[in-house]
N, C-alpha and C positions, 0 to 999 in steps of 0.2 A: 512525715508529711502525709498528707491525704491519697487518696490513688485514684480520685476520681479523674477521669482524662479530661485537659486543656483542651478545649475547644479549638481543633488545626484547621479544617477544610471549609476554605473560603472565607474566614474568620482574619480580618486586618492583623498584621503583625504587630502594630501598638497594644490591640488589644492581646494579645497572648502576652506579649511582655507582662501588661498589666497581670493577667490571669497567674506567669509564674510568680510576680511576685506578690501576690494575694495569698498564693498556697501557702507561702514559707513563713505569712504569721502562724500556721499550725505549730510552726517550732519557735519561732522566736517571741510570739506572743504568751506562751505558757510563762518559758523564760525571764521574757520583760515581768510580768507580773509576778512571778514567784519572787523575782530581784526585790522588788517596789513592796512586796509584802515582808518577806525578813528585814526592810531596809523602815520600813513605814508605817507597817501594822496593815489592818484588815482596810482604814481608809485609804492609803499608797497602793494596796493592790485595786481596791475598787479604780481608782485614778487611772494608775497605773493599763487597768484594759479598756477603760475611755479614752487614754490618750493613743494606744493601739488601734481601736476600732477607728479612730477620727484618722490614722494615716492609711488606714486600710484604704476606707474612704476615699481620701484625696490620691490613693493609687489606681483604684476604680474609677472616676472622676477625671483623671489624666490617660488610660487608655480607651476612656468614652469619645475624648476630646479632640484627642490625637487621631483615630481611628473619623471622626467625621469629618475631620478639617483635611484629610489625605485625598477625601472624596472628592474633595473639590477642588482643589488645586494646590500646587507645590508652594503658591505663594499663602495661600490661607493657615498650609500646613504649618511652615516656617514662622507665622504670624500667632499663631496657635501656641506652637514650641515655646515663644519667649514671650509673649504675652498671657498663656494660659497658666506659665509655672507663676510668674508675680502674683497672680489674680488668688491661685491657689494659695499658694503661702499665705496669700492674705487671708483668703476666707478658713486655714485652718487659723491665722491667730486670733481671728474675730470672732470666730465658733470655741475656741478655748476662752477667750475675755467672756463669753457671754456666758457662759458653763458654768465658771469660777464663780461670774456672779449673782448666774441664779441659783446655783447648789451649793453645799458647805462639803469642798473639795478640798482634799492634799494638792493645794498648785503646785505644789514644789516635785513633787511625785506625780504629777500630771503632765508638769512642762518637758519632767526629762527624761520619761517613757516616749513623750511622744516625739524628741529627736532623736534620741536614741533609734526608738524602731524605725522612723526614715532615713536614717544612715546608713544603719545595719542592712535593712530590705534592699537599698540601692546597692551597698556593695557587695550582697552575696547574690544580686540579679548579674551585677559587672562582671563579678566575678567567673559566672557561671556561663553567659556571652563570648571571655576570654578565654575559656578552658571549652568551647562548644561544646558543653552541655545541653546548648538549646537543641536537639538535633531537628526539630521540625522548622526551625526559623533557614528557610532555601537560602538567604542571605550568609548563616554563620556556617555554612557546613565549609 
């Protein structure tokens, strides 16, 4: 992982969340693409860290989101929560539809880096929540 320090002091806890789980494509991104290149060739790896950067994305995106709608109120928040992840889902499938069909992409090595890495990201951030790893998050100590 990188060592550069998460942004703590006075910094929304969405957004650290986001922040931890931005770092840990440092590992699982190499990963995903090294998989998608012995799995695909040199066009699966290309894919393969498109489809990475685009969850990056909608993880940056989602503690941007979260982090403004706190600001404002518990009901925006709430509103944010379940209306912001649909929106996202959607704008990663619409942003991979449009990819697929302006560039000559491995879809197939596209589609399954890029759930792959949001699986994996959510469950080694859960993970790391349940085991309070977070140590700066005041809420998990």
């Amino acid at each position: 992982m990188t060592t550069e320090p998460v942004p703590t002091s006075g910094t929304p806890i969405e957004t650290i969340l986001a922040w931890h789980t931005i770092k840990r494509v440092a590992v699982v991104g190499p990963v995903l693409v090294g998989a998608m290149w012995l799995w695909r060739g040199e066009a699966g790896a290309i894919a393969g860290l498109i489809g990475v950067a685009l969850v990056t994305a909608n993880f940056w995106l989602s503690g941007a989101i979260m982090s403004l709608a706190a600001r404002i109120s518990l009901a925006m928040y709430h509103a944010a929560a379940l209306v912001g992840f649909v929106l996202r889902l959607g704008l990663i499938t619409v942003t991979m539809l449009i990819v697929a069909r302006l560039f000559e992409i491995d879809r197939i090595a596209f589609g399954i880096s890029a759930v792959i890495a949001y699986l994996v990201l959510i469950g080694l951030e859960a993970v790391a929540l349940v085991k309070g790893r977070e140590r700066e998050l005041e809420w998990s100590k």
